[in-house]
VOROSE-353022 format. One record per residue (C-alpha): residue number from 1; residue in three letters; x, y, z. Coordinates in nm, 2 decimals, always signed. Layout:
BEGIN
+-----+------+--------+--------+--------+
: seq : type :     px :     py :     pz :
+-----+------+--------+--------+--------+
: NUM :  Ala :      X :      Y :      Z :
...
+-----+------+--------+--------+--------+
This chain:
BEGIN
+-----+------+--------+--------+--------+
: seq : type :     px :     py :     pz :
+-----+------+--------+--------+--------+
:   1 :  Unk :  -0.06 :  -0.08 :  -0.71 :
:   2 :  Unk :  +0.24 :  +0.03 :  -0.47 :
:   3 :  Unk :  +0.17 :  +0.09 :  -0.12 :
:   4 :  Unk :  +0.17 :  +0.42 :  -0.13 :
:   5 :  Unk :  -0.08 :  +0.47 :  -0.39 :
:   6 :  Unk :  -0.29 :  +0.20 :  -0.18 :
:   7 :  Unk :  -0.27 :  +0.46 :  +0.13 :
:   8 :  Unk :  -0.35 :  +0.74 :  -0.10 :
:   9 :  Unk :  -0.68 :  +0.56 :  -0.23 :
:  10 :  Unk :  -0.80 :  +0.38 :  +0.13 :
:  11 :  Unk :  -1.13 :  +0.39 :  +0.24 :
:  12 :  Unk :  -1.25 :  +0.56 :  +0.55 :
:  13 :  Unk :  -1.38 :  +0.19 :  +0.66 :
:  14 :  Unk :  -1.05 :  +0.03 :  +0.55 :
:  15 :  Unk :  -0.78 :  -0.10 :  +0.73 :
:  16 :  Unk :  -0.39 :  -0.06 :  +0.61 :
:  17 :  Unk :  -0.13 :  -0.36 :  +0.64 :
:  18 :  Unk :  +0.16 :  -0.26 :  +0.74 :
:  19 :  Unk :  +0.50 :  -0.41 :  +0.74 :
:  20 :  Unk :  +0.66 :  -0.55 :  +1.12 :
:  21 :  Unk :  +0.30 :  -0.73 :  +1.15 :
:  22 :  Unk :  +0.17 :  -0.39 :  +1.24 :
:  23 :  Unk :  -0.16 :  -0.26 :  +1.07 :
:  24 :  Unk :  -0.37 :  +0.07 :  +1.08 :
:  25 :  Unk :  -0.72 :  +0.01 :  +1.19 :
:  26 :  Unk :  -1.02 :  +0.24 :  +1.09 :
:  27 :  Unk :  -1.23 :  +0.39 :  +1.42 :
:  28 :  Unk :  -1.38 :  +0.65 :  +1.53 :
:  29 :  Unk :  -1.27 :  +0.82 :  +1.87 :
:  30 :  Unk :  -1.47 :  +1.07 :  +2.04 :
:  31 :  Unk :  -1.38 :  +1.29 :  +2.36 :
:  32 :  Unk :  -1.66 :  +1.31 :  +2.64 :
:  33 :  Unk :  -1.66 :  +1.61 :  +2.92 :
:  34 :  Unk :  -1.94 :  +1.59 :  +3.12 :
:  35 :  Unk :  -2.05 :  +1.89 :  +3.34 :
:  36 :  Unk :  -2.38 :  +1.90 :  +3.64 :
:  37 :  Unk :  -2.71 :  +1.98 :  +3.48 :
:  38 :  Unk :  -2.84 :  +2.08 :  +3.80 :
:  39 :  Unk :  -2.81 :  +2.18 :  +4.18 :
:  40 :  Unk :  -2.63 :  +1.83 :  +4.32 :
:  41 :  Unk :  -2.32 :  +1.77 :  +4.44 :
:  42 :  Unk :  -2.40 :  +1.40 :  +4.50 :
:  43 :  Unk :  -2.08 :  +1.26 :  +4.39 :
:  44 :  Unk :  -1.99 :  +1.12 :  +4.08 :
:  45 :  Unk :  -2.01 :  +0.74 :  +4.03 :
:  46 :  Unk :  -1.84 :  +0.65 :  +3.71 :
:  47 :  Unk :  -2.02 :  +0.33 :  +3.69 :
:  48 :  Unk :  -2.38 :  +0.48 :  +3.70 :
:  49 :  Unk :  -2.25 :  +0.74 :  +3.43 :
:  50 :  Unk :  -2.05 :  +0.48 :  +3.23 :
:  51 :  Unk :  -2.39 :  +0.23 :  +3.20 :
:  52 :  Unk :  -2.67 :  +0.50 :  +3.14 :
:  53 :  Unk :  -2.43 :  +0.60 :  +2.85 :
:  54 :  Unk :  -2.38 :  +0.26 :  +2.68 :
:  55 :  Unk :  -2.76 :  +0.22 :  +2.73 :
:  56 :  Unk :  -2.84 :  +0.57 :  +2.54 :
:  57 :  Unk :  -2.53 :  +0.45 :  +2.25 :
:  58 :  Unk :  -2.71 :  +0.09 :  +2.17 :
:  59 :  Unk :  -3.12 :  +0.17 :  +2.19 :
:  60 :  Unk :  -3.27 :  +0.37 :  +1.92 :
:  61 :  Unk :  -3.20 :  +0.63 :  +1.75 :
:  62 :  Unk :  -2.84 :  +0.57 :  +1.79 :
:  63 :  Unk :  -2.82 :  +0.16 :  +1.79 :
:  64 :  Unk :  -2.49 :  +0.13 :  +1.76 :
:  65 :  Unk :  -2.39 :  -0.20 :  +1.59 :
:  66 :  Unk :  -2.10 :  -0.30 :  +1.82 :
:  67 :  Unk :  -2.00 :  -0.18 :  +2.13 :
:  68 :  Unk :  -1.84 :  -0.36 :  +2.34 :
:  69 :  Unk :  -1.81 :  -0.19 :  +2.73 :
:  70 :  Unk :  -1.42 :  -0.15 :  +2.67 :
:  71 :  Unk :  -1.47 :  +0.08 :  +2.44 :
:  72 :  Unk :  -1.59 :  +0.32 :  +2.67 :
:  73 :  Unk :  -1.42 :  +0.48 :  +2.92 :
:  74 :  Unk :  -1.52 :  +0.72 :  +3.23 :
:  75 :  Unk :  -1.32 :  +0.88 :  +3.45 :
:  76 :  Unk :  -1.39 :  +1.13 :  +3.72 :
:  77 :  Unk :  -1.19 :  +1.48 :  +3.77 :
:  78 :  Unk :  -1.02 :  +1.55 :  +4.09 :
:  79 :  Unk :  -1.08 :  +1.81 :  +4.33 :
:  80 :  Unk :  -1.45 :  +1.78 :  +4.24 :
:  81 :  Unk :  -1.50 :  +1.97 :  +4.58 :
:  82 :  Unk :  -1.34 :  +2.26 :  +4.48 :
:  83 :  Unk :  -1.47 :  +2.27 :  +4.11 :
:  84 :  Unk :  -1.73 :  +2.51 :  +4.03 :
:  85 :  Unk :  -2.12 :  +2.47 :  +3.89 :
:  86 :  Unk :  -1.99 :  +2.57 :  +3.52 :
:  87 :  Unk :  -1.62 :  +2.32 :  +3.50 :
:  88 :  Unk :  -1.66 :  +1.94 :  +3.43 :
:  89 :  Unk :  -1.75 :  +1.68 :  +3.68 :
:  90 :  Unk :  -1.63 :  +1.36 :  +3.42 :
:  91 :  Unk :  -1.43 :  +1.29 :  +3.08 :
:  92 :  Unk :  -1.46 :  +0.96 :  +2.88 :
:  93 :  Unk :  -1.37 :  +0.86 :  +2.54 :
:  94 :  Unk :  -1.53 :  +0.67 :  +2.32 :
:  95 :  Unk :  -1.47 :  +0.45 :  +2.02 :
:  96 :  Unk :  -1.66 :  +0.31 :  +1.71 :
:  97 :  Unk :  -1.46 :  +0.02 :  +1.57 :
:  98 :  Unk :  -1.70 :  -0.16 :  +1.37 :
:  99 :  Unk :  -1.81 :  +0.08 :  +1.09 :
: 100 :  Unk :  -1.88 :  -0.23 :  +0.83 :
: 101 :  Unk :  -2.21 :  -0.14 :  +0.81 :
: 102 :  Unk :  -2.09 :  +0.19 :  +0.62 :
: 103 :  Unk :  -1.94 :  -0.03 :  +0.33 :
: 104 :  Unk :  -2.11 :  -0.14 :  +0.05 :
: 105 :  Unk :  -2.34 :  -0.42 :  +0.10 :
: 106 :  Unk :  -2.38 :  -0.76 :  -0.06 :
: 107 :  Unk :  -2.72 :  -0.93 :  -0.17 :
: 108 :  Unk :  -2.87 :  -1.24 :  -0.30 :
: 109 :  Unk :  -3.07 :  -1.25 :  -0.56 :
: 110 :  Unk :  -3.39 :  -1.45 :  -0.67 :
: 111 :  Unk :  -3.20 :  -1.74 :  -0.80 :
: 112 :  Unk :  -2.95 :  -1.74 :  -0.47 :
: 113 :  Unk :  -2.67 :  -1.57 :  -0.67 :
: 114 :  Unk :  -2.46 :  -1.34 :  -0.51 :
: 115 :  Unk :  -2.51 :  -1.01 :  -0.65 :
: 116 :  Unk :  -2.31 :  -0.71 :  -0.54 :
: 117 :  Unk :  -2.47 :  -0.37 :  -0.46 :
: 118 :  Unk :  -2.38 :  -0.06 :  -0.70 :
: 119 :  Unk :  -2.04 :  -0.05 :  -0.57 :
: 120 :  Unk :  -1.97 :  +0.30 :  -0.42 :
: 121 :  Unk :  -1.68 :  +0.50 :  -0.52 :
: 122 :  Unk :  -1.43 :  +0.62 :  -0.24 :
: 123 :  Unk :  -1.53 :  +0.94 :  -0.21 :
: 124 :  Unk :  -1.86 :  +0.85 :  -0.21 :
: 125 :  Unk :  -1.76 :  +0.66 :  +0.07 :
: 126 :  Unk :  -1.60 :  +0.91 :  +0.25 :
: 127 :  Unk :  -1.85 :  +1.18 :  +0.25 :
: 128 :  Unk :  -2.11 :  +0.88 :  +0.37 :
: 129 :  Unk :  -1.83 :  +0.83 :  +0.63 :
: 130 :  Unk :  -1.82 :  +1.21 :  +0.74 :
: 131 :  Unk :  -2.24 :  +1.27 :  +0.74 :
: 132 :  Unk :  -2.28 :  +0.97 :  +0.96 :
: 133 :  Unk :  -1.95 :  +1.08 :  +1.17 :
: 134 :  Unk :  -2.15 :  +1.46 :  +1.18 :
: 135 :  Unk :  -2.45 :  +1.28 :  +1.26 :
: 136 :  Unk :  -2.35 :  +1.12 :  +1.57 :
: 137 :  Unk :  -2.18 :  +1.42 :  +1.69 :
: 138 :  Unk :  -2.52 :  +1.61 :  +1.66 :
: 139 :  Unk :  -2.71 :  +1.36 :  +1.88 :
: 140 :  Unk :  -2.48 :  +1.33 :  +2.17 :
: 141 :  Unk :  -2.38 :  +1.71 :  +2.20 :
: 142 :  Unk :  -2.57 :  +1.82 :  +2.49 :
: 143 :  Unk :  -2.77 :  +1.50 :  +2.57 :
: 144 :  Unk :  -2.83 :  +1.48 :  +2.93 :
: 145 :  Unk :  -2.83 :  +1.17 :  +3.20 :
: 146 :  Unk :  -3.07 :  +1.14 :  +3.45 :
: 147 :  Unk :  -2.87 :  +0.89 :  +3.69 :
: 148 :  Unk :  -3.14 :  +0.90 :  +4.00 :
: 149 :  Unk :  -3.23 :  +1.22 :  +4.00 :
: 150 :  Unk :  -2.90 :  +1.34 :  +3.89 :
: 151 :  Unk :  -2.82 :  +1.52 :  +3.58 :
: 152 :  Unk :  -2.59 :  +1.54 :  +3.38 :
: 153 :  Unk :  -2.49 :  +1.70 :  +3.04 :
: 154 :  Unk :  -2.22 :  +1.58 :  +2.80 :
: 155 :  Unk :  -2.04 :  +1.76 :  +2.54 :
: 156 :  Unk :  -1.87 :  +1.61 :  +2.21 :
: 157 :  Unk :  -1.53 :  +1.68 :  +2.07 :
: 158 :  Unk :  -1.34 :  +1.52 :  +1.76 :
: 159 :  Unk :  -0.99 :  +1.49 :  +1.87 :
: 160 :  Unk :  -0.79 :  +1.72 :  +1.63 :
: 161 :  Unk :  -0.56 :  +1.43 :  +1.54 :
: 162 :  Unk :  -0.85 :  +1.28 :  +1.37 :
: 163 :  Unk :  -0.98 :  +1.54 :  +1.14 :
: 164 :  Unk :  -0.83 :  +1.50 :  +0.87 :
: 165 :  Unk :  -1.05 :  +1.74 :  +0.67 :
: 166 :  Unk :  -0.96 :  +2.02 :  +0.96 :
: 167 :  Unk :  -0.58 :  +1.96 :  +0.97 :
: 168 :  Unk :  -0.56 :  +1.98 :  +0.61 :
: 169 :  Unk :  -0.75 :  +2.35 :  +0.59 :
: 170 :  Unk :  -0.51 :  +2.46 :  +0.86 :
: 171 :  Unk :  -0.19 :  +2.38 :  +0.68 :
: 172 :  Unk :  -0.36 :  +2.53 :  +0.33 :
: 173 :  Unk :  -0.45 :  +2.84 :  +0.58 :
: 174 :  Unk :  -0.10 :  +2.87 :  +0.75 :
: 175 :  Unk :  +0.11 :  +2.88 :  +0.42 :
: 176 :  Unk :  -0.18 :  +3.10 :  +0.22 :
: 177 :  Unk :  -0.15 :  +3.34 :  +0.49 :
: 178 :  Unk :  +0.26 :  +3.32 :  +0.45 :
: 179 :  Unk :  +0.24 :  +3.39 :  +0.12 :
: 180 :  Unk :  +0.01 :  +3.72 :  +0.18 :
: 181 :  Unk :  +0.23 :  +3.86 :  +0.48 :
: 182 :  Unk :  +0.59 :  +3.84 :  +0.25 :
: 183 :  Unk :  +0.71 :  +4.16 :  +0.16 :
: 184 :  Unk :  +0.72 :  +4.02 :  -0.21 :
: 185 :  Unk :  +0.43 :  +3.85 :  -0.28 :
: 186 :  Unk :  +0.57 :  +3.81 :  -0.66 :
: 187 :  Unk :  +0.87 :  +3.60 :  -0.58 :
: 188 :  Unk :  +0.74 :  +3.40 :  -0.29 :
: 189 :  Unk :  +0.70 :  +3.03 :  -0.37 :
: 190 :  Unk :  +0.37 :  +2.87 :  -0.25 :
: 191 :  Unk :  +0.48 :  +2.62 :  -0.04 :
: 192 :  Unk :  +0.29 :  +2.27 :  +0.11 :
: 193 :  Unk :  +0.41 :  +2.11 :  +0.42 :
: 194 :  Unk :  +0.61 :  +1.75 :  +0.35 :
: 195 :  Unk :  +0.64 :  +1.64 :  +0.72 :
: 196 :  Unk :  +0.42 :  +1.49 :  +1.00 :
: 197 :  Unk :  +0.52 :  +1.38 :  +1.29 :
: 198 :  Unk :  +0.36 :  +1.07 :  +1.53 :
: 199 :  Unk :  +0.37 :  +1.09 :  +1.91 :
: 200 :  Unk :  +0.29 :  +0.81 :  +2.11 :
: 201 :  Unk :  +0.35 :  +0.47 :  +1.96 :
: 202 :  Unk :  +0.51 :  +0.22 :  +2.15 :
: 203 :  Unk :  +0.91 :  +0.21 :  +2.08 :
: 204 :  Unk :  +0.89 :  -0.17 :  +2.10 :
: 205 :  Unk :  +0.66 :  -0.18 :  +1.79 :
: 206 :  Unk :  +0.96 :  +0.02 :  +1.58 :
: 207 :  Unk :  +1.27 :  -0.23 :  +1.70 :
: 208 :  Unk :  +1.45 :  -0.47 :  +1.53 :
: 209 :  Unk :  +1.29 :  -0.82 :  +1.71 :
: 210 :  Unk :  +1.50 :  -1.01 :  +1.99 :
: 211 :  Unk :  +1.77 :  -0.72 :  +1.95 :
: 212 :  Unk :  +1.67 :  -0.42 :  +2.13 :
: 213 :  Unk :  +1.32 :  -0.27 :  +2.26 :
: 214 :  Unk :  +1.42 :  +0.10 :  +2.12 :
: 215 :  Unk :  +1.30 :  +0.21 :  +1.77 :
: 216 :  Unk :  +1.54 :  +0.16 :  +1.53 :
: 217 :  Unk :  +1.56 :  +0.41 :  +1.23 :
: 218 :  Unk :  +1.57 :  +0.08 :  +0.99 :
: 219 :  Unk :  +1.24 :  -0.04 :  +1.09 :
: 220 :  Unk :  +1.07 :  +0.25 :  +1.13 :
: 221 :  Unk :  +1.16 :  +0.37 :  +0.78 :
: 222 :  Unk :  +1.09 :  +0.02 :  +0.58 :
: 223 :  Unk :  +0.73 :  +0.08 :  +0.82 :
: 224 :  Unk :  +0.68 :  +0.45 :  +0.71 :
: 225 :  Unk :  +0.75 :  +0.32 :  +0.32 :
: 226 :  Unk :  +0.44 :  +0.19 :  +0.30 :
: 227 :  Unk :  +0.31 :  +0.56 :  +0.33 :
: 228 :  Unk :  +0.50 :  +0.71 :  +0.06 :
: 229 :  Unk :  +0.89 :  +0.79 :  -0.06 :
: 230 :  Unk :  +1.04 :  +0.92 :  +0.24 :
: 231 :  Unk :  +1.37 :  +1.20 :  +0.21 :
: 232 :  Unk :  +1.43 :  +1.22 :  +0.60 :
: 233 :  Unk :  +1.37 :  +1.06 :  +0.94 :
: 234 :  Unk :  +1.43 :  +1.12 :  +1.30 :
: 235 :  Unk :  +1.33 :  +0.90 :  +1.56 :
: 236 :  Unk :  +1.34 :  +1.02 :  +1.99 :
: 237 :  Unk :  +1.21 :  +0.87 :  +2.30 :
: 238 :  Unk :  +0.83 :  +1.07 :  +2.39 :
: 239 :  Unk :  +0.86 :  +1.00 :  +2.76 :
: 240 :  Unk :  +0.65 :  +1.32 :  +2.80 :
: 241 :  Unk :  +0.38 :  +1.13 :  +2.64 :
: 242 :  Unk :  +0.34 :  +0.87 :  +2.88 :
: 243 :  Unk :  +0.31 :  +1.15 :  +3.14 :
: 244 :  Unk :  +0.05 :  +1.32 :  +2.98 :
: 245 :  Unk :  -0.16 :  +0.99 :  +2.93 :
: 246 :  Unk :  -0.13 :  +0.88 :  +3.25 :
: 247 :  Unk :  -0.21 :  +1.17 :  +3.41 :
: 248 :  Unk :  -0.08 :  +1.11 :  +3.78 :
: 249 :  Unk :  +0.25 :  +1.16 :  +3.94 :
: 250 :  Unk :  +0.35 :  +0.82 :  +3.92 :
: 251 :  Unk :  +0.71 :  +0.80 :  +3.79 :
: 252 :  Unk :  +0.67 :  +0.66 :  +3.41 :
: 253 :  Unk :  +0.92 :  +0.41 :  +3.28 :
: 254 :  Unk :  +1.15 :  +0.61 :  +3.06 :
: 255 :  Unk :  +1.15 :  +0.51 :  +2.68 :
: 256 :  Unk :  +0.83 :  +0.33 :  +2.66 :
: 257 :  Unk :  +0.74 :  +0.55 :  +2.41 :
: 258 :  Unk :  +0.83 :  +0.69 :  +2.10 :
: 259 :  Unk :  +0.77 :  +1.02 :  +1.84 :
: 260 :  Unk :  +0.85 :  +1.02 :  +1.48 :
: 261 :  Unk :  +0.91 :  +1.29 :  +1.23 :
: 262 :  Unk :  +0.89 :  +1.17 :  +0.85 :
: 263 :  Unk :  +0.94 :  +1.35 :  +0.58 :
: 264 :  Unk :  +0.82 :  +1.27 :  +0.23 :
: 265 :  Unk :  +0.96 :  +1.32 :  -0.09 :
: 266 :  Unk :  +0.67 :  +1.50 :  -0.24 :
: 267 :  Unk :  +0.34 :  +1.67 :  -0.08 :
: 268 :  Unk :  +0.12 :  +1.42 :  -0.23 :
: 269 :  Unk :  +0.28 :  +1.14 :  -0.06 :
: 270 :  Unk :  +0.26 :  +1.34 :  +0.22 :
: 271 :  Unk :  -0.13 :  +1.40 :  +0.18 :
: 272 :  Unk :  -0.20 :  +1.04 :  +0.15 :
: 273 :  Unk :  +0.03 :  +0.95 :  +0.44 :
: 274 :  Unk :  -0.18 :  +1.21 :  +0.70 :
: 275 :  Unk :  -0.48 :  +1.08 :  +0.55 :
: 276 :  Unk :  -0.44 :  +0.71 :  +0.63 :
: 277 :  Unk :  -0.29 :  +0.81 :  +0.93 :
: 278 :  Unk :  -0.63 :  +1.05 :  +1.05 :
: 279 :  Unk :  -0.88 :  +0.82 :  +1.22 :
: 280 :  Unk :  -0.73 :  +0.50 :  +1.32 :
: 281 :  Unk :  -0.55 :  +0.29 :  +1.59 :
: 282 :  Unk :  -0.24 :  +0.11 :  +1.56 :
: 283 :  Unk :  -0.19 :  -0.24 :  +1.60 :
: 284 :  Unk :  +0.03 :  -0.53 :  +1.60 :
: 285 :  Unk :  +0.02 :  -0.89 :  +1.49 :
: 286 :  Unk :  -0.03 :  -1.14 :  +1.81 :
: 287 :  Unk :  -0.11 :  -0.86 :  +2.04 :
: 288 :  Unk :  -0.44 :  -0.70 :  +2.18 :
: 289 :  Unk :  -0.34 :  -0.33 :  +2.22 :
: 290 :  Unk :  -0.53 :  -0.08 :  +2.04 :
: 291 :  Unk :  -0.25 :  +0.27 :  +2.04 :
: 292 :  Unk :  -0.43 :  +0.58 :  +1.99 :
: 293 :  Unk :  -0.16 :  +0.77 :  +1.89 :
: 294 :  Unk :  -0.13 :  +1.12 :  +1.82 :
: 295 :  Unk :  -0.04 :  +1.30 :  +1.44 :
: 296 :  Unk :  +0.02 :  +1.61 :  +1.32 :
: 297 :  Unk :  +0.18 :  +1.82 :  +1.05 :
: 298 :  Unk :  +0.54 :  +1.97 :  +1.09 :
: 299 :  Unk :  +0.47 :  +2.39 :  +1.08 :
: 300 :  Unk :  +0.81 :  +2.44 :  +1.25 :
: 301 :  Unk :  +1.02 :  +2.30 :  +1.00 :
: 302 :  Unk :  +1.19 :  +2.06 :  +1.19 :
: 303 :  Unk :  +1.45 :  +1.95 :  +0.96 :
: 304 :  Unk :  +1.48 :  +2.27 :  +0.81 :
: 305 :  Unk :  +1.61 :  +2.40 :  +1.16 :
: 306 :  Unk :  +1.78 :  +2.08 :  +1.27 :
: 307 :  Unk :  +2.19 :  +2.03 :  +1.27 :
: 308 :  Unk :  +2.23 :  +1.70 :  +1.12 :
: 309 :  Unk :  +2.61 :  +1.64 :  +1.29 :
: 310 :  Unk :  +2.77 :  +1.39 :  +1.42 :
: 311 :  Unk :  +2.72 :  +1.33 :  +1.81 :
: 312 :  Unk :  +3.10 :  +1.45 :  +1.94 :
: 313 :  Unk :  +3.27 :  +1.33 :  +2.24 :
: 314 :  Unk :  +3.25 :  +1.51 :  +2.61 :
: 315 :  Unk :  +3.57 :  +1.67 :  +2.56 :
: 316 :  Unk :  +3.43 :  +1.84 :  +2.25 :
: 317 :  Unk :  +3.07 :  +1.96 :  +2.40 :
: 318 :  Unk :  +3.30 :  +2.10 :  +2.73 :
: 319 :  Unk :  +3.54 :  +2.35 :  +2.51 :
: 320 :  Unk :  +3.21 :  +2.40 :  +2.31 :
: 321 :  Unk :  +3.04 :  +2.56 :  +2.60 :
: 322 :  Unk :  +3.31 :  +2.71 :  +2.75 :
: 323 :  Unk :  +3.38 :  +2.91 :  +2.43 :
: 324 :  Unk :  +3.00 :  +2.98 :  +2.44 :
: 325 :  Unk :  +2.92 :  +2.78 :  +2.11 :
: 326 :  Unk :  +2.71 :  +2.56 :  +2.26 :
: 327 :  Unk :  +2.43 :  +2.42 :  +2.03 :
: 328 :  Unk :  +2.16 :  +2.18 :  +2.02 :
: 329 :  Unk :  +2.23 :  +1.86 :  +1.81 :
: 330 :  Unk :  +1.98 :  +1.62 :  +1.65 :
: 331 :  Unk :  +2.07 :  +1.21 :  +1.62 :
: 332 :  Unk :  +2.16 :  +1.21 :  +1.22 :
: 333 :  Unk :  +2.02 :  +0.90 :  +0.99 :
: 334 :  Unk :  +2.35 :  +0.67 :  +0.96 :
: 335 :  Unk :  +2.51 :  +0.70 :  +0.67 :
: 336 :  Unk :  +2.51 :  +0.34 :  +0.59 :
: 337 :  Unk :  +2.11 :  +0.40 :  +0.66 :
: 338 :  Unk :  +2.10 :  +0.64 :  +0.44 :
: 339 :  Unk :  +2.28 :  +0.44 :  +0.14 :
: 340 :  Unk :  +1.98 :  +0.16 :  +0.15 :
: 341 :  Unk :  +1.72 :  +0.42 :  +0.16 :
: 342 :  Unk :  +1.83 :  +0.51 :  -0.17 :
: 343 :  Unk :  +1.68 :  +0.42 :  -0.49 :
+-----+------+--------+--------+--------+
């Protein structure tokens, strides 16, 4: 089985090898906003919060099977003073990383042979995967913490990047609804996106080793392979990203990070790729980070719109201006690049 048929056919529980050392790792992440449940404005001690919430995850009903402390997080909002009785107090995120109790178990038999439980297909799998997901949602929404006489209530959200089942219906949505507003319905195509782009993922990860710490187009394509025949590729630096994470004015190190747009041969490549991509963390042989990153599908039509030219001198982009032909250039795949890629 190729690799992309592998990533077309993964389990919800699985995790995906990837080439570089790199591997996508199956999790669930959840977004936490906590709001006052009643007249206090003690303030808020992320701690308290933080503990009565890990109690609540690993007693009954919930008893989650692993859950270590890190994978929790609480962090307060500024300006509490100012805020009023109806905005959030708190936001945390949470993750699930051990979901091996949703596979498929083993058991021994009378005579201490291994026998192996009806084996569930994958989409059996799955839709265990998404009841138990839906499940867990349901409890938390709205719970409420009683931290000494302080309440607190706490609202769910699955980050968009990680519904897969959601993105898909709003590509299906956005080109349906295309194909109704042209003027002739007749002659109008159907079309299916082919793109996604990834935000976030460290540069580092995507360069070629001892050579450079910026992504190069090489690795990153033989690393996007594994997801499915790729026609174009188009690597920048995401510097806005590490702003947005951070979420201070501290000065962030330019070209830490790194966003990708692929874009696949075919729309089935492209399905599998989003759907490996949905619901997991990124990480690397020898190293203990865990990168959330971000992915979406490309409704702009990125290389579509792009200018594939060569980058021109000063000279050139000076009398461009000056003769008011300025225009906006995107780094093009080497050609040499571009002769390997090839079949």
């Amino acid at each position: 089985m190729s690799a992309a048929a592998a990533a077309a056919t993964l389990r919800p529980t699985e995790p995906l090898p990837l080439p570089s050392g790199l591997s996508l790792a199956p999790r669930l992440k959840l977004l936490l906003t906590f709001f006052r449940a009643d007249l206090s404005v003690r303030p808020v001690d992320e701690w308290q919060l933080k503990t009565a919430l890990l109690a609540f995850l690993r007693d009954p009903p919930l008893s989650l099977p692993v859950l270590p402390d890190s994978d929790l997080s609480v962090r307060t909002l500024p300006d509490l003073h100012k805020r009023r009785r109806d905005e959030p107090v708190a936001s945390g995120v949470l993750h699930v990383r051990d979901l091996s109790f949703l596979r498929p178990r083993r058991r021994n038999g009378d005579n201490e042979e291994e026998e192996e439980a009806e084996e569930m297909t994958r989409e059996q799998e799955e839709e265990k995967y998404f009841q138990w997901r839906s499940s867990l949602v349901e409890k938390l929404a709205g719970i409420e913490l009683n931290l000494e006489g302080v309440k607190f209530r706490m609202s769910v959200e699955i980050p968009p990047s990680d519904d897969f089942r959601a993105m898909k219906k709003s590509w299906e949505n956005f080109y349906a609804s295309e194909l109704l507003s042209s003027r002739n319905p007749v002659r109008k195509i159907a079309k299916r996106p082919d793109t996604i782009l990834v935000r976030g993922v460290p540069s580092r990860w995507f360069a070629e080793t001892r050579i450079s710490s910026k992504a190069s187009t090489l690795v990153t394509h033989t690393i996007f392979s594994a997801l499915g025949k790729i026609r174009n590729l188009n690597i920048s630096s995401d510097d806005e990203w590490g702003a947005k994470q951070d979420g201070t004015n501290k000065e962030i190190i330019s070209g830490l990070n790194c966003k990708v747009w692929v874009q696949f041969e075919n729309y089935d490549d492209f399905n599998g790729a989003m759907q490996a991509l949905c619901g997991r963390s990124l990480e690397k042989e020898g190293s203990r980070l865990k990168v959330d990153y971000e992915v979406t599908w490309d409704r702009e039509g990125f290389f579509r719109n792009a200018q594939y030219e060569p980058v021109r001198s000063n000279l050139e982009e000076r009398n461009s201006s000056v003769h008011g032909r300025k225009k906006h250039y995107t780094s093009r795949i080497e050609s040499d690049h571009r002769k390997r890629f090839r079949d």
